[in-house]
Backbone as CSV, one residue per row, in Angstrom:
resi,resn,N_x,N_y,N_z,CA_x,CA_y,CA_z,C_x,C_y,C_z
1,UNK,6.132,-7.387,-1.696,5.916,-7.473,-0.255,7.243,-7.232,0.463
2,UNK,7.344,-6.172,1.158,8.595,-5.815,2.324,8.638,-7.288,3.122
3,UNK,10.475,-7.129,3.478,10.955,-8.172,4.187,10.602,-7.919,5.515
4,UNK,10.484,-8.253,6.563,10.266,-8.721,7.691,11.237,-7.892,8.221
5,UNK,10.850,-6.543,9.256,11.257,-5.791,9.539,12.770,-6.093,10.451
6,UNK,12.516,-7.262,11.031,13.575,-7.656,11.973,14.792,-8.341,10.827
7,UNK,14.284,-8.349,9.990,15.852,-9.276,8.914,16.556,-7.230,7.995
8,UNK,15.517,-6.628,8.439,16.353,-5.536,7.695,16.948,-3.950,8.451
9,UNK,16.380,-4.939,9.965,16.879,-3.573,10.759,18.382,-3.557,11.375
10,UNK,19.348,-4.535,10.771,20.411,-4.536,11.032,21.133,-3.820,9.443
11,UNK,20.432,-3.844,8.408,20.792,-3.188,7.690,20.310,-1.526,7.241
12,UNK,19.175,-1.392,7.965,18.825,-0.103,7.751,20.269,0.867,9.097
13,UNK,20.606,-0.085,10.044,21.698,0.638,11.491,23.106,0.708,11.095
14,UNK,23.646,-0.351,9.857,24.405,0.436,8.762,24.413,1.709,8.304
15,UNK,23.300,2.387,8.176,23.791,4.306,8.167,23.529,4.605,9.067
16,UNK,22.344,4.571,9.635,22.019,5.159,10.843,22.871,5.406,11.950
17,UNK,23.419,4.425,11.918,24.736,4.479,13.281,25.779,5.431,12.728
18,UNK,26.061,5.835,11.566,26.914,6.659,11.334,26.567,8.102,10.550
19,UNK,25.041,8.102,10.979,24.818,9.419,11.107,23.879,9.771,10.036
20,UNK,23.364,8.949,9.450,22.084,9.001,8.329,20.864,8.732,9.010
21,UNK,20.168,9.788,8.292,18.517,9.996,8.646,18.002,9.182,7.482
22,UNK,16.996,8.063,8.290,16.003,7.309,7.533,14.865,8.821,6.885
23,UNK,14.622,8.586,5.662,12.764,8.677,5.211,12.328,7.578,5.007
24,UNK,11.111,7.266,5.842,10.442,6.134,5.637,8.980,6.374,4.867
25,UNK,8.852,7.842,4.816,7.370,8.850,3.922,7.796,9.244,3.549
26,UNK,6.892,9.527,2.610,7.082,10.835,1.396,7.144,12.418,2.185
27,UNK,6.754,12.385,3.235,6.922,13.597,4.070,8.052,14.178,4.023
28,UNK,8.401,12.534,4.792,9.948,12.815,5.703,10.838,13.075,4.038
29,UNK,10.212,12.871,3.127,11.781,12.808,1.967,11.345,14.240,1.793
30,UNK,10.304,14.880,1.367,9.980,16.146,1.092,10.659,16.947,1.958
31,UNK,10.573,16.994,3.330,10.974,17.613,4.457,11.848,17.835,4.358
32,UNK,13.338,16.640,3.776,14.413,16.789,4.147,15.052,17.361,2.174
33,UNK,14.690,16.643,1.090,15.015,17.046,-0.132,14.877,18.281,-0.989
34,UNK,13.277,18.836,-0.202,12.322,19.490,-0.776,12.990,20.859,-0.632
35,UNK,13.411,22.033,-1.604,14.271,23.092,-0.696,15.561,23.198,-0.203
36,UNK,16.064,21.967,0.036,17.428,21.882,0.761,18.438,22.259,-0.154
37,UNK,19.486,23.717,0.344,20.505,23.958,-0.651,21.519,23.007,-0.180
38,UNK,21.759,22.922,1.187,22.759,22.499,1.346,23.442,20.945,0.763
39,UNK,24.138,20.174,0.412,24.672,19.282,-0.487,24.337,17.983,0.581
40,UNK,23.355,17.295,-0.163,22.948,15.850,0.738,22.900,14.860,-0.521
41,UNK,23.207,13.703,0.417,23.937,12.787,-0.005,22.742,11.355,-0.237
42,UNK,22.184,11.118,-0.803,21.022,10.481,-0.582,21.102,8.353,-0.701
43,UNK,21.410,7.980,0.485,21.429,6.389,0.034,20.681,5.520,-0.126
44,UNK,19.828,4.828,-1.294,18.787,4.262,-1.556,19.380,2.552,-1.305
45,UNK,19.044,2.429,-0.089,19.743,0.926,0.678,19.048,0.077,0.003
46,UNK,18.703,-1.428,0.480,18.289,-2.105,-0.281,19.230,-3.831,0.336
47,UNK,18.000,-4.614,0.420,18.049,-6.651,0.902,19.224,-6.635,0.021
48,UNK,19.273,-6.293,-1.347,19.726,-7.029,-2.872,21.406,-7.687,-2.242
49,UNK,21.759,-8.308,-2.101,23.129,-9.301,-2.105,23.813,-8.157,-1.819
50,UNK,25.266,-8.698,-2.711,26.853,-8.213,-2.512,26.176,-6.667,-3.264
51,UNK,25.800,-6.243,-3.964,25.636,-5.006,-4.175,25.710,-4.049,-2.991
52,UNK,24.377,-4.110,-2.373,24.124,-3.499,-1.301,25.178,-3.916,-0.124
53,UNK,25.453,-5.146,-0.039,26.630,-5.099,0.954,27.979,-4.296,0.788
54,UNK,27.868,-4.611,-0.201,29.018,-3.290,-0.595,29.392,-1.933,-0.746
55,UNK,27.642,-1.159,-0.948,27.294,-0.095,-1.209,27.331,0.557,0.678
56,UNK,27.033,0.062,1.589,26.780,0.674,3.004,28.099,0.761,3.406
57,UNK,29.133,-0.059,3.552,30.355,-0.111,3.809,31.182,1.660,2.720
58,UNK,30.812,1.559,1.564,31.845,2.188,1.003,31.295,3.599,0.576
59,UNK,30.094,3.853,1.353,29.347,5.163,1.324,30.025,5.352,2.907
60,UNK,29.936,4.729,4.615,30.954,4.846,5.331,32.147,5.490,4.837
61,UNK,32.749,4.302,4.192,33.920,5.187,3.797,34.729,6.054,3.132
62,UNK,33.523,6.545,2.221,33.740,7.889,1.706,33.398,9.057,2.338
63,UNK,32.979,8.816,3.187,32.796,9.760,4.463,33.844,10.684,5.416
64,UNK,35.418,9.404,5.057,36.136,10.043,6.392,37.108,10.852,5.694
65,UNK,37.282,11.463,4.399,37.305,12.653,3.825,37.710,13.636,4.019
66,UNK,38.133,15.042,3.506,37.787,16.155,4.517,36.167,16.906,3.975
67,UNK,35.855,16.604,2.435,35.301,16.670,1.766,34.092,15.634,1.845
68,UNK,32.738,16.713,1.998,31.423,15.226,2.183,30.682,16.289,2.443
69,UNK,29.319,15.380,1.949,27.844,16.251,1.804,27.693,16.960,3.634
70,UNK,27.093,17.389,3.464,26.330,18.517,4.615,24.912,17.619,5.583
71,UNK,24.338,17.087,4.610,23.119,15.946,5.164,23.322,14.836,4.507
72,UNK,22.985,13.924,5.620,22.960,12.477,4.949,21.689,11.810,5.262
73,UNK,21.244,11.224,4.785,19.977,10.532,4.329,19.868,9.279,3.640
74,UNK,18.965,8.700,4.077,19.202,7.137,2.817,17.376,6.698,3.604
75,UNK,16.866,5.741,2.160,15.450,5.418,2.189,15.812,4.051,1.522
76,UNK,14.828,3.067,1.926,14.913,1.606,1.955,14.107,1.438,0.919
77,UNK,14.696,1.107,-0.047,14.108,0.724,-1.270,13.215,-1.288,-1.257
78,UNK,12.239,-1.528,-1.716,11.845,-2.628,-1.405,10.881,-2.843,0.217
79,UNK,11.132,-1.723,0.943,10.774,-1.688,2.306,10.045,-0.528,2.933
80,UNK,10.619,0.753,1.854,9.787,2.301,2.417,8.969,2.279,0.926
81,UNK,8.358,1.601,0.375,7.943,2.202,-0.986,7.168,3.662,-1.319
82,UNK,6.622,3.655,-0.353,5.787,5.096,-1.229,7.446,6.043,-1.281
83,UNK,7.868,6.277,0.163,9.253,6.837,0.608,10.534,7.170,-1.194
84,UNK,10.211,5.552,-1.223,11.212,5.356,-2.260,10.869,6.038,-3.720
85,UNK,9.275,5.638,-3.493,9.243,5.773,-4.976,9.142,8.015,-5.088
86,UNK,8.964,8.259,-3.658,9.240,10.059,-3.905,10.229,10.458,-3.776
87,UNK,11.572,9.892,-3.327,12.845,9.799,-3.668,13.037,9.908,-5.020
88,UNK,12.336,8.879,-5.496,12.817,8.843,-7.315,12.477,9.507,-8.090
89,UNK,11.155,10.494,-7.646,11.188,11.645,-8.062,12.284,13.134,-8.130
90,UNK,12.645,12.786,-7.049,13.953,13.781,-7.123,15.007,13.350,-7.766
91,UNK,15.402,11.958,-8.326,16.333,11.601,-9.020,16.007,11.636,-10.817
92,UNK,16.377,12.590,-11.048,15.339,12.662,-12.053,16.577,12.534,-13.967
93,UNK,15.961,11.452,-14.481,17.095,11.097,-15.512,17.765,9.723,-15.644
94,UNK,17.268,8.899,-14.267,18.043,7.873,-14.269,16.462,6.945,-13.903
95,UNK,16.430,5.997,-14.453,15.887,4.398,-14.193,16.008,4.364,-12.589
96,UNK,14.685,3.741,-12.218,15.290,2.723,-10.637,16.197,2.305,-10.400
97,UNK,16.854,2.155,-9.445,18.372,1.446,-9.385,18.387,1.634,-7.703
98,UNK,18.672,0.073,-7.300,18.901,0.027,-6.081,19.753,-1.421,-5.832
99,UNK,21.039,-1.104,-5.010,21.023,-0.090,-4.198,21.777,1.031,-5.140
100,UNK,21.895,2.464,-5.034,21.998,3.272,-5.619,22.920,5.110,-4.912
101,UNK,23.143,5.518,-4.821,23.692,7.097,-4.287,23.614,7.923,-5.231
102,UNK,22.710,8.887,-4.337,22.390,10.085,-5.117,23.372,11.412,-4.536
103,UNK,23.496,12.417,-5.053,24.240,13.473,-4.459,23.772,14.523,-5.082
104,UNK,22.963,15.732,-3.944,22.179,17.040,-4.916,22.967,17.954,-3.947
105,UNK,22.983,18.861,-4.746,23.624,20.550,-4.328,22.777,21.560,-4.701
106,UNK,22.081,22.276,-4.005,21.039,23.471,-4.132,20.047,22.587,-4.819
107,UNK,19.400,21.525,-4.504,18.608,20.913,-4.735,18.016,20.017,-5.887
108,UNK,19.342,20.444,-6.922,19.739,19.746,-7.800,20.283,18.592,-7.641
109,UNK,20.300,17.285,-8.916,21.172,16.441,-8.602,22.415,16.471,-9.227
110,UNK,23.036,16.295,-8.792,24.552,16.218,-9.599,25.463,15.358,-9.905
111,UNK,25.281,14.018,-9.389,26.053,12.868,-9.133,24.804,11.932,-9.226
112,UNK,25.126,10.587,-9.920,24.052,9.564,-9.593,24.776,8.165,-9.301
113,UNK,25.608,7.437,-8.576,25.671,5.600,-8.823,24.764,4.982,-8.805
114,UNK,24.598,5.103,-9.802,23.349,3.468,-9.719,23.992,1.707,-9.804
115,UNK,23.016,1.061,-9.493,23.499,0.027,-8.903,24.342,-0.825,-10.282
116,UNK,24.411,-0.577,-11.236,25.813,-1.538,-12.219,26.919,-0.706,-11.784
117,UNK,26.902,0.648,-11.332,28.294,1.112,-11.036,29.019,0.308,-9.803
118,UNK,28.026,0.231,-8.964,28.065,-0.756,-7.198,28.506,-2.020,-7.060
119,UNK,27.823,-2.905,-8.681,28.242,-4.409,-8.232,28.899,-4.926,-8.860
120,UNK,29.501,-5.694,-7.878,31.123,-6.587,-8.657,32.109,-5.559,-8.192
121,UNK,32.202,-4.653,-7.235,33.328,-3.659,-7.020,33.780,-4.051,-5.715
122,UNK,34.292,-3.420,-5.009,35.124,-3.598,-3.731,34.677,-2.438,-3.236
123,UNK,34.168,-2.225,-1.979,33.734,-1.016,-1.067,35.066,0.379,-0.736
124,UNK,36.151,0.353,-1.038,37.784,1.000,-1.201,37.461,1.718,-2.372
125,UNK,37.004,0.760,-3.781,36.818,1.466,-5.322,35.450,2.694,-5.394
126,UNK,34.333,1.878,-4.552,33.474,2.916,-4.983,33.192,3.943,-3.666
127,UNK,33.990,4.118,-2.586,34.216,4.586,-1.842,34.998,6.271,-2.498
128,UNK,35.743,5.375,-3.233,37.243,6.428,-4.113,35.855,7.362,-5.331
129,UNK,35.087,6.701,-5.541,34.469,7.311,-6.818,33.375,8.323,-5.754
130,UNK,33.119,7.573,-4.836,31.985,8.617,-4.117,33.029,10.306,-3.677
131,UNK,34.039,10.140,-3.432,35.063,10.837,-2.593,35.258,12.168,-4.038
132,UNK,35.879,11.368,-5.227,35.858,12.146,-6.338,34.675,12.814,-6.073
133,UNK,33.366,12.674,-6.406,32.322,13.149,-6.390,32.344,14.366,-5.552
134,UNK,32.658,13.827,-4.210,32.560,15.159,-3.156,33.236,16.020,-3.463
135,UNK,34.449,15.917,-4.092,35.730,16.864,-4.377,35.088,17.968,-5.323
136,UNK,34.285,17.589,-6.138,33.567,17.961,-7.324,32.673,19.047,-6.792
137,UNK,31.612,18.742,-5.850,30.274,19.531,-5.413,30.258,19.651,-4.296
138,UNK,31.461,19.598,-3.382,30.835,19.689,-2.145,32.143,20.935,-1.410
């Protein structure tokens, strides 16, 4: 059962305010995943503790870069389910994992953190690993 929309809309305005498009359908993920060459960055948010608190902060700040995906996107895991679970179709190779960052280039994926990479870290460390990443594919 999804949390109570008002306890998670201060965490869904964590990307949003800095420039990430919610999918809350399988539409909207098709629409935006489905086809897309250009290099998007996909953040599978998520209630879960210090993980996820850590994961919104240090996806921000792998951002200010010169290097970074083209689209940004992120779907609420626990809260968009159908959303989520057609997300995880495009992540294809890795287990559920939330909270989590995906990164595809020509519609491939190429990068995955899943959430043991996320917790117990400092938002600076996996900020630095998202940044590598970009250097890589983007």
């Amino acid at each position: 059962m999804p949390y109570p929309e008002m306890m998670v809309a201060p965490m869904r305005q964590d990307l949003v305010r800095v420039g990430f498009t919610e999918m809350k359908t399988p539409e909207e993920v098709d629409s935006i995943l489905a086809g897309e060459t250009r290099t998007t960055l996909v953040a599978v948010n998520s209630v879960c503790g210090c993980a996820a608190a850590m994961m919104r902060p240090a996806v921000y700040m792998s951002l200010q870069g010169e290097k970074k995906p083209e689209v940004l996107t992120t779907v609420f895991a626990g809260q968009d389910l159908a959303a989520t679970d057609r997300t995880r179709e495009y992540i294809t190779g890795f287990p559920p994992s939330s909270p989590s960052v995906a990164l595809f280039k020509d519609g491939e994926l190429v990068y995955f953190m899943e959430r043991h990479l996320i917790e117990g870290r400092h938002p600076e460390d996996i900020a630095a690993d998202l940044r590598a990443a970009y250097e890589e594919h983007c």
